[in-house]
C-alpha positions in Angstrom: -39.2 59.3 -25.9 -40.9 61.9 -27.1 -40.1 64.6 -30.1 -42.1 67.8 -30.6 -40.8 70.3 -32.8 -40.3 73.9 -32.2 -40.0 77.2 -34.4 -36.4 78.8 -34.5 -35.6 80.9 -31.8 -32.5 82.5 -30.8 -31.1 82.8 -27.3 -28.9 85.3 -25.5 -27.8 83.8 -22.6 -27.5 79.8 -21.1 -27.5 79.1 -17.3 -27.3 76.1 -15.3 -30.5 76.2 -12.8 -30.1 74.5 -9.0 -30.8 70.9 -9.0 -33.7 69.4 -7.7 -33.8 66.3 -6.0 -37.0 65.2 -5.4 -37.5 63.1 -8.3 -38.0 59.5 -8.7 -37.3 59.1 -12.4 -33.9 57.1 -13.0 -31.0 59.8 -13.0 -28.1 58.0 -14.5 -24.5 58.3 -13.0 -21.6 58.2 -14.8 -19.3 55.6 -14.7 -15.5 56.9 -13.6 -13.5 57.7 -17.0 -10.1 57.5 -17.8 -8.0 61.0 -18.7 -8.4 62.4 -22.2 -5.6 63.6 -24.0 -6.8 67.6 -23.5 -6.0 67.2 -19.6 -2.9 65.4 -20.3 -1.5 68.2 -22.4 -3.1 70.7 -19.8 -0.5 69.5 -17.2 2.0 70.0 -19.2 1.3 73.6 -20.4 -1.1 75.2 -17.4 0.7 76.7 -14.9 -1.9 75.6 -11.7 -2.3 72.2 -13.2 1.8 71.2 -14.3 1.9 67.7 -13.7 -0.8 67.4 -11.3 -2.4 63.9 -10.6 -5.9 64.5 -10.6 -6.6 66.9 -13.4 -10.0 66.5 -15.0 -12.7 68.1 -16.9 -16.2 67.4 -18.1 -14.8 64.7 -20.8 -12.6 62.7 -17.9 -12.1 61.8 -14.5 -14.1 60.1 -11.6 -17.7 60.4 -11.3 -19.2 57.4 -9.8 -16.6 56.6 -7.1 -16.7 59.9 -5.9 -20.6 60.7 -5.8 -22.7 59.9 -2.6 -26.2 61.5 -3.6 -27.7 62.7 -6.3 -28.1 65.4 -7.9 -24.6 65.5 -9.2 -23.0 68.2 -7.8 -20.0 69.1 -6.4 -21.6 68.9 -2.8 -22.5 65.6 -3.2 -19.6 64.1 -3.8 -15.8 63.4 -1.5 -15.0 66.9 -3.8 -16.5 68.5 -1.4 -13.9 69.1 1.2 -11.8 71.1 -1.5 -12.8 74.5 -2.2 -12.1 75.7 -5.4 -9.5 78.7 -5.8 -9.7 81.1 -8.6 -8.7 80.1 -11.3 -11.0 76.5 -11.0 -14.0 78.3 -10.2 -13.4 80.9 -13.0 -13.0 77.7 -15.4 -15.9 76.1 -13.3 -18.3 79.1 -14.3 -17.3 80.3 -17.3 -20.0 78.5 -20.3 -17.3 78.0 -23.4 -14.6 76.5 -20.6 -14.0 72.6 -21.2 -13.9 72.9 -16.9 -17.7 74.5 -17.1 -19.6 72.5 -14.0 -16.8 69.8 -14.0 -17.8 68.4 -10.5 -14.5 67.2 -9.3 -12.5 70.1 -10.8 -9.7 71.3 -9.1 -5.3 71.9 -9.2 -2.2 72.0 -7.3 -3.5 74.7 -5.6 -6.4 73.7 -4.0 -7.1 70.3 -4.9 -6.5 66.8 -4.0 -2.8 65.5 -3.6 -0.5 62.6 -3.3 1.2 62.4 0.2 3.7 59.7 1.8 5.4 58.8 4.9 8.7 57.4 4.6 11.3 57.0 6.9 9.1 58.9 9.7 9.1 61.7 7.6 6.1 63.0 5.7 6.6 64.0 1.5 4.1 65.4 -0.7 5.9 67.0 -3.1 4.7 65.4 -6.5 8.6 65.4 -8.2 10.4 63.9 -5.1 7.2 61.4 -4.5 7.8 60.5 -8.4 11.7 59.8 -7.4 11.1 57.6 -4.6 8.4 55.8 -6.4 10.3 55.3 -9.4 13.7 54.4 -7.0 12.0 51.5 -4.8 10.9 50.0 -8.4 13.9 50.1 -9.9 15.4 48.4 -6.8 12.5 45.6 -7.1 10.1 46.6 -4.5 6.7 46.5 -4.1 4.7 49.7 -3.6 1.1 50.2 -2.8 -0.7 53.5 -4.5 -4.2 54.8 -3.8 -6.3 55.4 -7.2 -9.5 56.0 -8.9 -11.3 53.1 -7.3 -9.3 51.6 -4.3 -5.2 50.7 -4.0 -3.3 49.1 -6.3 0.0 46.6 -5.2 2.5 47.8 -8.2 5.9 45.7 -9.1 8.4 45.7 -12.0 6.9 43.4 -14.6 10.7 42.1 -16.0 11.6 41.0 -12.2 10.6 37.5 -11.5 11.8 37.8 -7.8 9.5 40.6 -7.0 6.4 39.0 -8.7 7.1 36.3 -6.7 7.2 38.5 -3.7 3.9 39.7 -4.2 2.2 36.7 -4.6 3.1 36.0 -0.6 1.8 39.6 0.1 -1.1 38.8 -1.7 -1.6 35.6 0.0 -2.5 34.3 -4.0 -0.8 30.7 -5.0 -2.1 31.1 -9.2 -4.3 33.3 -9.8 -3.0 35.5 -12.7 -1.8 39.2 -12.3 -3.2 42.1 -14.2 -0.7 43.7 -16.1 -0.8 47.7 -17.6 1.7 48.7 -20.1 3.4 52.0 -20.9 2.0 52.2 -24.2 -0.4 50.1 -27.2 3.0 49.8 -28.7 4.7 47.9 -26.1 1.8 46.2 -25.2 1.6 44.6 -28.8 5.2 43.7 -28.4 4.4 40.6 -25.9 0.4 40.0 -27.1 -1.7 39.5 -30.1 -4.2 42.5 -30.6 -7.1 42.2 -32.9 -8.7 45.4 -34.1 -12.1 45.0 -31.4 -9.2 44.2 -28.7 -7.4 47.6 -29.4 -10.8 49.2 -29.5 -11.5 48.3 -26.0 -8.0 48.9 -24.7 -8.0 52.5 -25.7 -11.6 53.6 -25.0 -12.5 55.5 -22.3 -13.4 52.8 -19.9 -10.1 51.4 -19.8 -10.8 48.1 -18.5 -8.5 45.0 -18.4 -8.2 42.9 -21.3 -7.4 39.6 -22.1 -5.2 38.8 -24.5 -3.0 36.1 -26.4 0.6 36.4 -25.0 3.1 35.8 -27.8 6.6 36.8 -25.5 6.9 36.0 -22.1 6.8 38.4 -19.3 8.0 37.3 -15.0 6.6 33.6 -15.4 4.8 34.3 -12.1 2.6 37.1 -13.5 0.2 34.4 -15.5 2.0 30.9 -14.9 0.8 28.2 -17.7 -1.4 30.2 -19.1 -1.6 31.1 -23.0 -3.4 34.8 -21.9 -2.2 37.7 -20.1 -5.1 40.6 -18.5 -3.6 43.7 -19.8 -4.5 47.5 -19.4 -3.4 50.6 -20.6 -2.9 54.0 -18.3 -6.0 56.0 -17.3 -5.0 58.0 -14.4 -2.5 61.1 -14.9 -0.4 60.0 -12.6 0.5 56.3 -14.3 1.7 58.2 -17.2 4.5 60.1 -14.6 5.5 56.7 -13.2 6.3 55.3 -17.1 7.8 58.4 -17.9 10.1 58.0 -15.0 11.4 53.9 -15.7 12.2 52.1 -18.2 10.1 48.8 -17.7 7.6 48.1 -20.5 4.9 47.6 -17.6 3.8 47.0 -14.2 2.1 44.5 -12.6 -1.0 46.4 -11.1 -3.5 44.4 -8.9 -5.8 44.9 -6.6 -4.6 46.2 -3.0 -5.7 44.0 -0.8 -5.1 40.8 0.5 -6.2 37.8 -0.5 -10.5 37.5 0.0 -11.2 40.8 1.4 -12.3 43.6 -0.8 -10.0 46.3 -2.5 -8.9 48.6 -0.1 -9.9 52.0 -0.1 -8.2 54.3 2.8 -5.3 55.0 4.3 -6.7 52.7 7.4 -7.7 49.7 5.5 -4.4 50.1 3.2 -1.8 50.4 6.4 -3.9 48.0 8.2 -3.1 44.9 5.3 -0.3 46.4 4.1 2.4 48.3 5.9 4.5 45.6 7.4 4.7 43.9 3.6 5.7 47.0 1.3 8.1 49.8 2.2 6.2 52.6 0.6 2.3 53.1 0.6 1.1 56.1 -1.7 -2.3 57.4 -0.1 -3.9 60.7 -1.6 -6.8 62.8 0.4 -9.2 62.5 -2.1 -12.0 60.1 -0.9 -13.2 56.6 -2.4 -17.1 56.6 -1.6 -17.7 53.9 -4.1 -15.0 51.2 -4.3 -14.4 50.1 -8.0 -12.0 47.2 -9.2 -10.6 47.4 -12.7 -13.1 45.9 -15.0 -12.2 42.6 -17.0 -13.1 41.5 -20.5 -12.6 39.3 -23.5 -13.3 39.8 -26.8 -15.1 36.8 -28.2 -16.4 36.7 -31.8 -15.5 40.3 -32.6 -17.8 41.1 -29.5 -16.4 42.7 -25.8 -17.6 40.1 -23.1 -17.2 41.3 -19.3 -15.9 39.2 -17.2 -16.0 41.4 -14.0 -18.1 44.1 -14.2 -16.5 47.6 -12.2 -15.0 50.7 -13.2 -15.6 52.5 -16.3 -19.1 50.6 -16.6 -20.7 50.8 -12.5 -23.5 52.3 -12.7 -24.5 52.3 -16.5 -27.5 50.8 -16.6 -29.2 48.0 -19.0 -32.4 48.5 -20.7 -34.5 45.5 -20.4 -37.1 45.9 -22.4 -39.6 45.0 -20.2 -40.8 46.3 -16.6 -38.8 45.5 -14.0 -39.6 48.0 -11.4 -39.0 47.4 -7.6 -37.1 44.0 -8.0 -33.8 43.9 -6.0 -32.1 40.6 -6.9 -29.4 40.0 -4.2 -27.1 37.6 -6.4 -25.2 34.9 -5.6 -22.3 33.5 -2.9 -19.4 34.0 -5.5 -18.3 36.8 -7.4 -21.7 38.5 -6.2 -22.8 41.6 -8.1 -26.3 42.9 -7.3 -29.3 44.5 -9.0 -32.3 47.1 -8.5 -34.9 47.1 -11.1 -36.1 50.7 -12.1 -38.6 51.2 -14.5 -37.4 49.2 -17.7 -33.6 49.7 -16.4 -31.4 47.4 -15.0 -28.5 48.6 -12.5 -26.1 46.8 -11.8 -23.7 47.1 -8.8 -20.1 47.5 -9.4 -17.9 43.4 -8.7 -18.9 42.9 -4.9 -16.8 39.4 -5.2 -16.7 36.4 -3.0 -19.2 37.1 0.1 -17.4 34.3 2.6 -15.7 37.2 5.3 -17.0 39.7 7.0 -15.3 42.5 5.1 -16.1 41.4 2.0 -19.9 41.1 3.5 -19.8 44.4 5.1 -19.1 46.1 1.4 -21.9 44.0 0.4 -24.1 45.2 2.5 -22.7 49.0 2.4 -23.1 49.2 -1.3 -26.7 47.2 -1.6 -28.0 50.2 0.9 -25.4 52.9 -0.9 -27.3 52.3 -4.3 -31.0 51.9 -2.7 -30.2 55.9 -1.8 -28.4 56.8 -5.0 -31.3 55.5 -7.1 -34.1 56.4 -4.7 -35.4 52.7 -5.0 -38.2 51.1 -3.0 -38.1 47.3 -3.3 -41.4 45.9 -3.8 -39.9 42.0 -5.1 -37.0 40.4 -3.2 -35.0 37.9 -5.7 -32.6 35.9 -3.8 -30.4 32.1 -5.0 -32.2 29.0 -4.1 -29.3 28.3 -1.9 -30.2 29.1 1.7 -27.0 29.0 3.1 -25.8 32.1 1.1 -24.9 35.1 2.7 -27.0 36.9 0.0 -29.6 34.5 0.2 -29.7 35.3 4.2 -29.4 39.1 3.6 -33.1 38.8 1.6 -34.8 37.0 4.6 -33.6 39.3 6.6 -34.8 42.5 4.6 -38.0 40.6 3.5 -38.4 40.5 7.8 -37.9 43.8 8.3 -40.5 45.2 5.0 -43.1 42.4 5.5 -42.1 41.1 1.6 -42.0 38.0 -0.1 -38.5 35.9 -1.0 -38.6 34.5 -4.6 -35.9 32.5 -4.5 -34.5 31.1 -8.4 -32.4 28.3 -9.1 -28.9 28.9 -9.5 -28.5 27.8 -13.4 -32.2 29.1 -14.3 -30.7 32.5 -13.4 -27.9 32.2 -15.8 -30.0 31.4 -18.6 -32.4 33.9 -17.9 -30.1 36.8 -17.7 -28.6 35.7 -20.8 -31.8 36.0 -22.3 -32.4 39.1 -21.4 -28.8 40.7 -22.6 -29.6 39.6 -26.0 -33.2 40.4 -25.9 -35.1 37.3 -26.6 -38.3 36.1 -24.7 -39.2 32.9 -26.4 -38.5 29.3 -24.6 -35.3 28.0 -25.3 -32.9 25.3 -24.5 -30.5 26.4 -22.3 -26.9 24.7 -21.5 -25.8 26.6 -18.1 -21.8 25.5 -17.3 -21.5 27.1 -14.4 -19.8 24.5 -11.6 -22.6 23.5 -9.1 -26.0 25.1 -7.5 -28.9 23.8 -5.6 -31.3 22.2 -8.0 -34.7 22.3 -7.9 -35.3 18.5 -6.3 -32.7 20.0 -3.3 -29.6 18.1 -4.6 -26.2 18.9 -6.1 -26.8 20.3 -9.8 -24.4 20.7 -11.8 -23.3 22.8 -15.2 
């Protein structure tokens, strides 16, 4: 970076110039963020905007699931389809307005909305959609809801029948359930929450959290397990569904079924879903970017991610050294990409396990979604040693179609590596890698 200093001057006027986009520098996108308290008193005081589920401004809301090009404007991302009425583009244009060139804003009156069909008969009022939500809850349902990222399968936390229930929809014997809760309050009623812990839980990522579970929830939610994943609410509309039960929380996972990735429209969502739960909850907004809640633990005072999605894809790392042109196509499991850009790292949002075709097809989508968004031309192809993966497969097949090279790194080196590189250190070392098995260098069975 460079500073050069300049004498006083005083200005009379600030404007916001047309974007360019010819540029190949690295234009950073904002991660999606979770509602800030000055929308959520908005909605309860501005006329246009009384309770309406996707208020926002240029301190909140959804960024990267929304954008499909840079620059970042309004045109370029699913926002587009909603023209703004009045009173937005009044707030949208005036400079002191906390609304000034807030891409995605917008109100009841011309904005995004929440719309069901139930009982053949269409409802997209928000009070009597809030009503029936809260109704089918009560009476132990399970609903599906469209969010920031992709749909969410939502049951009563205190119901141990309907937890149950939605481990057969789900098609998911043990694998535990996130859980969000109404309020830090409640939330430190049933879990031990250290000072980092509570840090993370309220910021404005809002990711899941892992914590000690001191009173027991639906035994099903995290069966034999000492931890629960727990998150706080970060869209407008979870804090209408609280308001309107009485449940400390809500189991909210992923809507999908088991091995295919998170859902995203009303297609994919009635597709897996509609003969399982009585109630889907779609809104018209579109999901370019499909996000998963993120996951972390706090180890040693220090937030460690687990899973890697919204409120973090697409920050980038800085890595200190050059790393232009490398696209590392990660592994078979829990696959995440990369793209090297100048001394940046980014990272693509939790792609998971790579063994169907959906969950493939996303793969693929978002590896050629970010090569656009970042304007990157690969000139190194990084794949697993494995050649059986799917990722591994998806390099030869590129490095066939632009005439380059495949490195290909074993499994466990890649671990070590990367851990090097997130705490900055480029001496040798002595690296313990516990990480199940990978192909070892000798083309036998290593494992960690």
């Amino acid at each position: 970076m460079e500073e050069v200093e300049e004498d006083e001057a005083v200005y009379s006027s600030f404007s916001i110039t047309p974007s360019r986009s010819d540029s190949d520098e690295v234009t950073q996108v904002a991660p999606d963020i979770a509602v800030c308290p000055q929308c959520l008193h908005d909605r309860e005081m501005q006329p246009h905007r009384l309770q309406y589920p996707f208020i926002n401004c240029t301190h909140c809301g959804p960024r990267f699931s929304i954008i499909r090009d840079l620059p970042y404007d309004r045109k370029q991302t699913t926002m587009s389809a909603f023209a703004m009425c009045p009173n937005c583009r009044r707030e949208y244009t005036t400079v002191d307005d906390r609304r000034f060139h807030a891409q995605p804003v917008a109100c009841n009156h011309c904005g995004p909305f929440y719309y069901v069909t139930y009982n053949k008969v269409e409802i997209t009022d928000c009070f009597e959609l809030l009503e029936l939500f809260a109704r089918l809850l009560r009476e132990g349902e399970v609903i599906a809801a469209k969010g920031i990222g992709g749909y969410h399968l939502i049951c009563d936390v205190t119901n141990e029948g309907v937890v149950s229930r939605l481990r057969e929809i789900k098609q998911r014997d043990s694998k535990p359930f996130a859980v969000m809760f109404r309020s830090l309050d409640s939330l430190k009623i049933y879990t031990e929450v250290n000072a980092a812990e509570e840090s993370c839980l309220l910021s404005w990522r809002r990711p899941i959290v892992l914590l000690k579970q001191k009173q027991t929830l639906a035994a099903d939610i995290n069966r034999n397990m000492q931890t629960l994943g727990c998150m706080l609410p970060y869209m407008p509309v979870h804090y209408d569904w609280f308001a309107a039960l009485d449940t400390p929380a809500l189991v909210m996972t992923s809507g999908n079924l088991s091995d295919y990735p998170i859902a995203i429209t009303s297609e994919e969502a009635e597709e897996q879903l509609s003969d399982k739960v009585p109630l889907l909850l779609h809104h018209n907004r579109p999901i370019h970017n499909r996000v998963d809640d993120s996951v972390l633990q706090v180890c040693g005072g220090q937030p460690c991610l687990i899973r890697r999605s919204r409120g973090y894809v697409p920050e980038p790392f800085f890595a200190g050294v050059t790393v232009e042109g490398i696209l590392a196509f990660g592994a078979e499991k829990v696959n995440m990409f990369a793209l090297g850009k100048g001394d940046t790292i980014l990272q693509s949002q939790y792609i998971g396990d790579l063994k169907n075709w959906e969950t493939f097809s996303f793969y693929k989508e978002s590896l050629d979604r970010f090569q656009h968004l970042f304007r990157f031309t690969p000139s190194m192809l990084v794949c697993d040693l494995h050649p059986d993966y799917l990722s591994s497969l998806k390099a030869v097949c590129l490095s066939r179609q632009i005439g380059l090279p495949v490195l290909r790194v074993q499994h466990h080196y890649a671990h070590a590596v990367a851990c090097l590189c997130e705490y900055g250190l480029h001496e040798k070392v002595v690296a313990l890698v516990f990480d199940g098995t990978g192909l070892g260098d000798d083309g036998k069975v290593w494992g960690g």
